[in-house]
C-alpha positions as CSV (number, residue, x, y, z in Angstrom):
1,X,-7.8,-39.2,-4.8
2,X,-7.7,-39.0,-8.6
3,X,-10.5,-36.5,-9.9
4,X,-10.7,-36.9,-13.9
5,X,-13.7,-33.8,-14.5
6,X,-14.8,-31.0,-12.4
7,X,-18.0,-29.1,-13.4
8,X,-19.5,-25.3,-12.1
9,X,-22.8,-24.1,-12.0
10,X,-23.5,-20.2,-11.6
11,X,-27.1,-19.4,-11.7
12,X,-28.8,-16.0,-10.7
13,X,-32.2,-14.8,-10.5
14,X,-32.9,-10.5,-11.2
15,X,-36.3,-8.8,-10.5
16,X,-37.7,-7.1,-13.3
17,X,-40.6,-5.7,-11.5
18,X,-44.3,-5.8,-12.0
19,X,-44.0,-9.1,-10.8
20,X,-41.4,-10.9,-13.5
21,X,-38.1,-12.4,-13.1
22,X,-34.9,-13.5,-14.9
23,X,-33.0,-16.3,-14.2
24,X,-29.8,-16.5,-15.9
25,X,-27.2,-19.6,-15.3
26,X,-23.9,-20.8,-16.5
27,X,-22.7,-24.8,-16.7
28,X,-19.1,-25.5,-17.3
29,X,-16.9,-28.5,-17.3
30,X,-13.5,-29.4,-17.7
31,X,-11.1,-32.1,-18.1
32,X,-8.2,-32.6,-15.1
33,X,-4.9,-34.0,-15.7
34,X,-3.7,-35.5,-12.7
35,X,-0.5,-32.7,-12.3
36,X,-3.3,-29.9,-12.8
37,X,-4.7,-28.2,-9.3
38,X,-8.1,-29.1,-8.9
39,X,-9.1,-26.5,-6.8
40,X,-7.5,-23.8,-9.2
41,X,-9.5,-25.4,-12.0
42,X,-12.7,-25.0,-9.6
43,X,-11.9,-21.6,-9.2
44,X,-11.1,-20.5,-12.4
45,X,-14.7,-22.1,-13.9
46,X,-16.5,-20.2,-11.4
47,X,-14.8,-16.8,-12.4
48,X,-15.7,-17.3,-15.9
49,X,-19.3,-19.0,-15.2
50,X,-19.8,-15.7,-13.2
51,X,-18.2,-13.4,-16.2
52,X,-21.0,-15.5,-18.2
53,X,-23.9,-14.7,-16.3
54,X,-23.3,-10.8,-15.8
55,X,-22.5,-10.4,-19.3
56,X,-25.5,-12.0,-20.5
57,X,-27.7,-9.8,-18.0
58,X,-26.2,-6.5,-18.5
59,X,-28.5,-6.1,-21.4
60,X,-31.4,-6.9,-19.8
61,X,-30.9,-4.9,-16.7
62,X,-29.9,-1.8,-18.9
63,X,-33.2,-2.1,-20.6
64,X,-35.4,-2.7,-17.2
65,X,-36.1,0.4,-15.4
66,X,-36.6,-1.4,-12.2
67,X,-33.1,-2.9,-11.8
68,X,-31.9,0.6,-13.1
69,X,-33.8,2.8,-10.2
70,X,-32.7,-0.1,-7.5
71,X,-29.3,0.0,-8.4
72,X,-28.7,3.7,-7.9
73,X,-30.5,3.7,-4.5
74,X,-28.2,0.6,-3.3
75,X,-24.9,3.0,-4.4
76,X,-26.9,6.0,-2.7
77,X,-27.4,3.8,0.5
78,X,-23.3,2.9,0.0
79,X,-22.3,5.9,-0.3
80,X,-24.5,7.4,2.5
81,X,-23.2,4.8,4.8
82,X,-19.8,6.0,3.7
83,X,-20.1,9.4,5.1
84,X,-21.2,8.1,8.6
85,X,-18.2,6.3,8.9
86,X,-16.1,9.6,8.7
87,X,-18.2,10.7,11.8
């Protein structure tokens, strides 16, 4: 099967609290030659569509207080659930 153009979508939502939300998304397309891998082109466009999204949110989440405060409990939680593992 011949596939000429693959496309990604990466979309993800972040809580801001006090009952607002972002969503943030990324839409890229590319052309396939028929010697090219389309998988590996696949793969590639989500890595970057990814790269996309967290780049354009880590302003946003630096300046909400509410993604700041949950973002050290989930490392506290991590790192909490570390030391029971060397129980």
């Amino acid at each position: 099967m011949k596939i000429g153009t693959v496309s990604i979508s990466y979309s993800r939502k972040f809580n801001l609290g006090n009952y607002e939300s972002i969503e943030l998304g990324c839409s890229l397309w590319a052309q396939v030659e028929e010697e090219e891998d389309a998988d590996g082109v696949v793969q590639f466009l989500y890595h970057q569509a990814k790269a996309a999204v967290k780049e354009a949110a880590m302003p946003v989440i630096k300046a909400n207080e509410f993604q700041i405060s949950k973002a050290k409990s989930q490392r506290k939680v991590a790192a909490d659930l570390g030391d029971m593992e060397d129980l």
